[in-house]
C-alpha positions as CSV (number, residue, x, y, z in Angstrom):
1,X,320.7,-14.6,94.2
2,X,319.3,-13.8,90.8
3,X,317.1,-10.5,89.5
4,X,315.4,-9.4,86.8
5,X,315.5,-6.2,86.2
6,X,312.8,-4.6,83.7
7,X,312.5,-1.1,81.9
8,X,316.5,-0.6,82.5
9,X,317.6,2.2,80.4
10,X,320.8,3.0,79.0
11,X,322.0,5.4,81.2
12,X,321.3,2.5,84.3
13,X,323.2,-0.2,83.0
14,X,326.3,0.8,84.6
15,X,325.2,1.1,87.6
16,X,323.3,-2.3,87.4
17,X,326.6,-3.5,86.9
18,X,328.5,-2.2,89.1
19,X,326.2,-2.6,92.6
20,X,325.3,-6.1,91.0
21,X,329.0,-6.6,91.7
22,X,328.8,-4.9,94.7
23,X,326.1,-6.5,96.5
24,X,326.8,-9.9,95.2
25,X,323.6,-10.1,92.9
26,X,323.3,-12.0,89.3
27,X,321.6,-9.2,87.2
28,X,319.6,-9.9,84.3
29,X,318.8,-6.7,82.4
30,X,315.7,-6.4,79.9
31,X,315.1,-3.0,78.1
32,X,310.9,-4.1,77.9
33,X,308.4,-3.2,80.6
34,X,306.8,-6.8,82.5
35,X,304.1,-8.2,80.5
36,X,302.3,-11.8,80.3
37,X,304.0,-12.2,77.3
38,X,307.6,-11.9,79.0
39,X,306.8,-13.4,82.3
40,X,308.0,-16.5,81.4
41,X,311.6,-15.1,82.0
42,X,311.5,-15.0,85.2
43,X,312.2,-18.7,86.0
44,X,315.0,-19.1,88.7
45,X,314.8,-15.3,89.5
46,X,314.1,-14.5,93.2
47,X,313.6,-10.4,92.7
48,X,311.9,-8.4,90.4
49,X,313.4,-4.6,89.8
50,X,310.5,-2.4,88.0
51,X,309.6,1.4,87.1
52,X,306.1,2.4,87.2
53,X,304.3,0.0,84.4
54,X,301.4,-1.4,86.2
55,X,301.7,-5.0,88.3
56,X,298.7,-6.5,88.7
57,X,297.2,-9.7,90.4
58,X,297.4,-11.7,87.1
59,X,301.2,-11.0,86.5
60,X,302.1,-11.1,90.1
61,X,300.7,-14.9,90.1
62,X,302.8,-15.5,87.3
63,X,306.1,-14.6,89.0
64,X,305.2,-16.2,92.1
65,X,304.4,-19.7,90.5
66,X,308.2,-18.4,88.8
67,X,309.9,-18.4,92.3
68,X,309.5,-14.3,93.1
69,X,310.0,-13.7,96.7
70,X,310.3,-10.0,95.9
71,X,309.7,-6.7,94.4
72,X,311.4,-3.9,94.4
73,X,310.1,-0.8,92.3
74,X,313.2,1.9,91.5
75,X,310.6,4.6,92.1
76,X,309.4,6.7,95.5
77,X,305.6,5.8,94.2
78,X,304.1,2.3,94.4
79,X,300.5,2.6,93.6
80,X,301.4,0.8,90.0
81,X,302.0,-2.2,92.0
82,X,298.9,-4.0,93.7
83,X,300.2,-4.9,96.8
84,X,297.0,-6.5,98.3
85,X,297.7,-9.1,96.0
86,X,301.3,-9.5,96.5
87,X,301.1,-9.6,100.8
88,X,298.6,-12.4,99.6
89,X,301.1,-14.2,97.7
90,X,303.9,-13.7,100.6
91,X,305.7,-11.4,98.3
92,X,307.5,-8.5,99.6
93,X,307.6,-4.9,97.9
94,X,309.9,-1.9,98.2
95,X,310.6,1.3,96.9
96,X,313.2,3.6,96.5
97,X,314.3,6.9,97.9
98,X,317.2,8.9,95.8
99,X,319.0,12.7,96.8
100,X,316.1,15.0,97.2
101,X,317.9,17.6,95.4
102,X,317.1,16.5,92.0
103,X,313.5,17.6,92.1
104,X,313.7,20.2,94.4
105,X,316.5,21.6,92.3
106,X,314.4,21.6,89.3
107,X,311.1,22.8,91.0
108,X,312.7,25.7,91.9
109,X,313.5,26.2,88.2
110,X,310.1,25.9,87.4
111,X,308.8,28.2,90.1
112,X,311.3,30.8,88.6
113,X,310.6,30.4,85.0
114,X,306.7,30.5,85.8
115,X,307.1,33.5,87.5
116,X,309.4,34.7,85.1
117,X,306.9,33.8,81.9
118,X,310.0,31.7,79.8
119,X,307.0,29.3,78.4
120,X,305.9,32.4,76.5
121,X,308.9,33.9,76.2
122,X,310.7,31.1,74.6
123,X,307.9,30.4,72.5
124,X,307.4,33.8,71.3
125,X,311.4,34.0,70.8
126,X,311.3,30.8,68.6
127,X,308.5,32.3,66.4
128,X,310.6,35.7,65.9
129,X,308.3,37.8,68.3
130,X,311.0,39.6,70.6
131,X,308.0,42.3,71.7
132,X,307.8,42.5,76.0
133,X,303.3,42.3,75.6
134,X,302.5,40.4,78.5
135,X,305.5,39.1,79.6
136,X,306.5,41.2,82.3
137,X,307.5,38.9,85.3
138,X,307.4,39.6,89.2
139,X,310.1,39.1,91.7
140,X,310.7,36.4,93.7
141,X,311.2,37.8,96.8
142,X,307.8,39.9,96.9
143,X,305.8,36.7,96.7
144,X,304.3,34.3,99.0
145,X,305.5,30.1,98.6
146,X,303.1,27.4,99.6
147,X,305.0,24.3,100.1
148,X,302.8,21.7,100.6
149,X,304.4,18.3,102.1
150,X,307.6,18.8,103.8
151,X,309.3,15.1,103.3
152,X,312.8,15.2,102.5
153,X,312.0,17.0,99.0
154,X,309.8,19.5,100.1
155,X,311.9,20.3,102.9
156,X,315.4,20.9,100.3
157,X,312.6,23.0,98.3
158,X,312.0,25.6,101.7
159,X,316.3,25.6,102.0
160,X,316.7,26.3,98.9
161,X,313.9,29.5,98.7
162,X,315.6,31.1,101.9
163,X,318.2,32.4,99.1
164,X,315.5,34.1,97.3
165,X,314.0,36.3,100.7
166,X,310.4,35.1,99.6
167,X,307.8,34.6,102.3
168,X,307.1,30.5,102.8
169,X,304.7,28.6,104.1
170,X,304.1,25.0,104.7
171,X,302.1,22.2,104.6
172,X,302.2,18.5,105.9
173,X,300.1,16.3,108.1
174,X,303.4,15.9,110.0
175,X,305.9,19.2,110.7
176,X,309.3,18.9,111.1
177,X,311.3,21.1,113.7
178,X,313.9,22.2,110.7
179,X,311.2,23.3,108.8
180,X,309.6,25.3,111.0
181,X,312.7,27.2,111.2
182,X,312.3,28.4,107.8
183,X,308.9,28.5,106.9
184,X,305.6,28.8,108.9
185,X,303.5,25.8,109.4
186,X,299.6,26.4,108.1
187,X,296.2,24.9,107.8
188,X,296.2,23.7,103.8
189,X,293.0,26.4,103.5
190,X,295.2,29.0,104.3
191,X,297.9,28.0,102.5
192,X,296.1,27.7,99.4
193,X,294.6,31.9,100.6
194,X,297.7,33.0,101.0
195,X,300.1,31.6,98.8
196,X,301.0,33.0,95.1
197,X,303.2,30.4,94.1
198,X,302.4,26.7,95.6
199,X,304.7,24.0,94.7
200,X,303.6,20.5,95.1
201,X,306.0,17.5,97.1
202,X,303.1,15.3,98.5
203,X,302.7,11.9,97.5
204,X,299.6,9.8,95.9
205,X,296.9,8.7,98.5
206,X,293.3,8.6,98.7
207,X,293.3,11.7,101.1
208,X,295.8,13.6,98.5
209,X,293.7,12.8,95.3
210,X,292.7,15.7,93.4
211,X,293.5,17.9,96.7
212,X,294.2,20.8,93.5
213,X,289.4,20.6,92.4
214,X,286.9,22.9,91.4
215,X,286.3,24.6,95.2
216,X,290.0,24.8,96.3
217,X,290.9,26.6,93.3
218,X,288.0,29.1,94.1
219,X,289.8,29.4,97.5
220,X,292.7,30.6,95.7
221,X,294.3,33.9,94.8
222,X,293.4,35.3,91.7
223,X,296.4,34.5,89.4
224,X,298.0,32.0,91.5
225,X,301.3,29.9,89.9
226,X,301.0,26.2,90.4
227,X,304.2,24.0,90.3
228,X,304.0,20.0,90.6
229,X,307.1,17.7,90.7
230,X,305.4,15.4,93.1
231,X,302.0,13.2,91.2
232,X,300.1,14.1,88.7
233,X,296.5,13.1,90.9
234,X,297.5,15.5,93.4
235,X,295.6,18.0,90.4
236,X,292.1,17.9,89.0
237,X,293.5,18.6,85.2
238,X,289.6,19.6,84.2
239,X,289.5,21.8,86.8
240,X,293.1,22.9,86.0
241,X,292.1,23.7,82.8
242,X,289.0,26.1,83.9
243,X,291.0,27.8,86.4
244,X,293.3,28.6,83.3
245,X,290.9,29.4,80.8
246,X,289.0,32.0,83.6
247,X,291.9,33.8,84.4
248,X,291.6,32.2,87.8
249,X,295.2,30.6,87.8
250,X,298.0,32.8,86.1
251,X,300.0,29.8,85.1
252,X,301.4,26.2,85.7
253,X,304.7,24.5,85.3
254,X,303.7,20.6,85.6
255,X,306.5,18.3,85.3
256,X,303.8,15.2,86.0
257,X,300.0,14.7,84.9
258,X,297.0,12.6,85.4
259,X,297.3,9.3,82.6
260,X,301.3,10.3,82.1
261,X,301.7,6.3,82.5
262,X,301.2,5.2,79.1
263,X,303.0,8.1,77.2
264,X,306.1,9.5,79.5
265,X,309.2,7.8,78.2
266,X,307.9,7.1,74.9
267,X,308.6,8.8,71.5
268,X,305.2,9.9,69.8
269,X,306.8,12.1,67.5
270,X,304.1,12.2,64.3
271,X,301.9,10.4,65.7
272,X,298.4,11.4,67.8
273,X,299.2,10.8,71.8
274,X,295.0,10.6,72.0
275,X,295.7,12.6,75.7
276,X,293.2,15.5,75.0
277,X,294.3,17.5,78.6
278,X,297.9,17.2,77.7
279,X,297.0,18.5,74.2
280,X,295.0,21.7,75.9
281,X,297.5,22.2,78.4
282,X,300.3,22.4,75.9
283,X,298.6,24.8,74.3
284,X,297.7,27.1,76.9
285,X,299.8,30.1,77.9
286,X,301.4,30.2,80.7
287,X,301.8,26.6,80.7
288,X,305.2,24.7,81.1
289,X,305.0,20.7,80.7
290,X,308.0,18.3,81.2
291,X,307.9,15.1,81.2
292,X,308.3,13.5,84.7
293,X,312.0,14.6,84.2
294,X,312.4,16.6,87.6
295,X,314.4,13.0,89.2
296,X,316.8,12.7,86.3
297,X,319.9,13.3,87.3
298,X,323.2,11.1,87.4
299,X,323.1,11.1,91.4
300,X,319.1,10.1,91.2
301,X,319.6,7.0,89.0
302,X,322.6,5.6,90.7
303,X,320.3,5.7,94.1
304,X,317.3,4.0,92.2
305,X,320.1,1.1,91.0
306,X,321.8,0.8,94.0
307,X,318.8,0.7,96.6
308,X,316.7,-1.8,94.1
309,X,319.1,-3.7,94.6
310,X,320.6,-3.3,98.1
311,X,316.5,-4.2,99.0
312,X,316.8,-7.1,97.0
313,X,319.4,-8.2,99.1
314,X,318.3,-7.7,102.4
315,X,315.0,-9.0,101.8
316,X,316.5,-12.5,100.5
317,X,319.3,-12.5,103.5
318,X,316.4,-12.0,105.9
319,X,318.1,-9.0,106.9
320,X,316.2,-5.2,108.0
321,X,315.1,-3.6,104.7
322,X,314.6,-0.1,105.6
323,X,313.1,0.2,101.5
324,X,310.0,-2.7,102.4
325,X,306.5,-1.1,102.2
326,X,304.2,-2.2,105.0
């Protein structure tokens, strides 16, 4: 059983290794993203293991005429990958699922340092300016959280704001016993009311789109925090950007964006990025951007090797794959 496994970065290559070893897979590793160009090197390779450059019908109908019976993407999204085509093609996809406390770590961070104004801070203390105008914070424990999606992040984010006495509530088209005994379920309307924080853990549909537009925000408390670790389309950015510029939202700690594909991962330094929102955004106070770094940690990327692979297996034994997207 052979894969290819694109995109792998340094810090993965150990673990490709060692659950290569582990579940009896030949590994090829390639540091470039799938292309035409490289698609060629797939010959004799049964799986494909991929991040989140785009697949599309073309390049899928290359690795199929190459003897791809599978792939497996090492991220919890999948829109990059047009599976329409693939279920044509009888090839199998799956995704990945990795510790949940990662992101839910780190959007708590970025709840905290929102609330807490470091963007300005830090800038500020990097430019000299050590004066407290405008950046008086508010406590934790005197707001109100709007967690909206409750998977297994969003429910790690709830356990983890317990600690800080805050007021929670919670949103998902599905709620969960445990999380109900920590936060109170609520309509999304008056979640988005209510809340003066709300931290984002759905994941990209049609219905989730742009949930974040024009008339939700109006719906919103004045001065309202938003915090997204979850997709970047979940958030109008235009409509971001107003709510920013009015006064409408106080602030926004974004660790994902709307067109993050084609410049996440990358180094830009000295050159132009041409992503005019990002630019704005960057620029506006009150703002924190990271980029799409809320998974990375060592626990995370050992997950994303080890189920890529594991899925790999099991689809190509004929065995249950708990990873396969329907």
């Amino acid at each position: 059983m052979k894969l290819l496994a694109y995109s792998v970065r340094e810090d993965e290559k150990i673990y490709f290794e060692s659950y290569g070893k582990k579940y009896g897979m030949e590994v090829i590793i390639r540091e470039d993203a799938p292309s035409l160009e490289n698609a060629g090197q797939m010959e004799g390779c049964d799986c494909v293991s991929i991040i989140t450059t785009p697949v599309d019908r073309e390049l899928i109908c290359r690795w199929k005429d190459a003897g791809v019976r599978h792939i497996s993407t090492r991220t919890v999204g999948y829109d990059h990958i047009d599976r329409l085509a693939a279920a044509e093609m009888g090839i199998t996809v799956s995704n990945v699922s990795y510790s949940p406390y990662s992101v839910a770590d780190y959007a708590v961070m970025l709840i905290l340092m929102a609330v807490r104004k470091v963007g300005i801070i830090a800038r500020r203390y990097f430019g000299q300016d050590f004066t407290l105008r405008g950046v008086q914070g508010r406590e934790l424990r005197n707001l109100t959280v709007g967690v909206v999606g409750t998977g297994r992040i969003g429910e790690t984010v709830i356990g983890h704001l317990q600690g800080f006495g805050c007021r929670i509530l919670a949103y998902d088209l599905y709620e969960k016993e445990a999380v109900n005994k920590m936060a109170e379920y609520v309509p999304l309307d008056r979640l988005f009311q209510e809340a003066d924080v709300i931290t984002f853990h759905a994941p990209s549909t049609k219905e989730s789109h742009h949930m974040v537009n024009r008339e939700t925000i109006a719906g919103m408390k004045d001065g309202v925090i938003l915090v997204n670790t979850a997709r970047g389309s979940l958030i109008d950015t235009e409509a971001l950007i107003e709510g920013l510029e009015s006064g409408k939202i106080g602030g926004a700690a974004l660790d994902v964006l709307e067109d993050e594909q084609r410049i996440y991962y990358q180094d830009f330094k000295d050159q132009n990025i041409c992503h005019r929102q990002m630019a704005v955004l960057a620029n506006t106070p009150g703002v924190i951007l990271t980029p799409h770094t809320a998974f990375f940690t060592d626990q995370a990327v050992s997950d994303m090797v080890e189920y890529s692979i594991r899925s790999c297996r099991q689809e190509l034994e004929g065995e249950e794959d708990p990873f396969r997207i329907e």
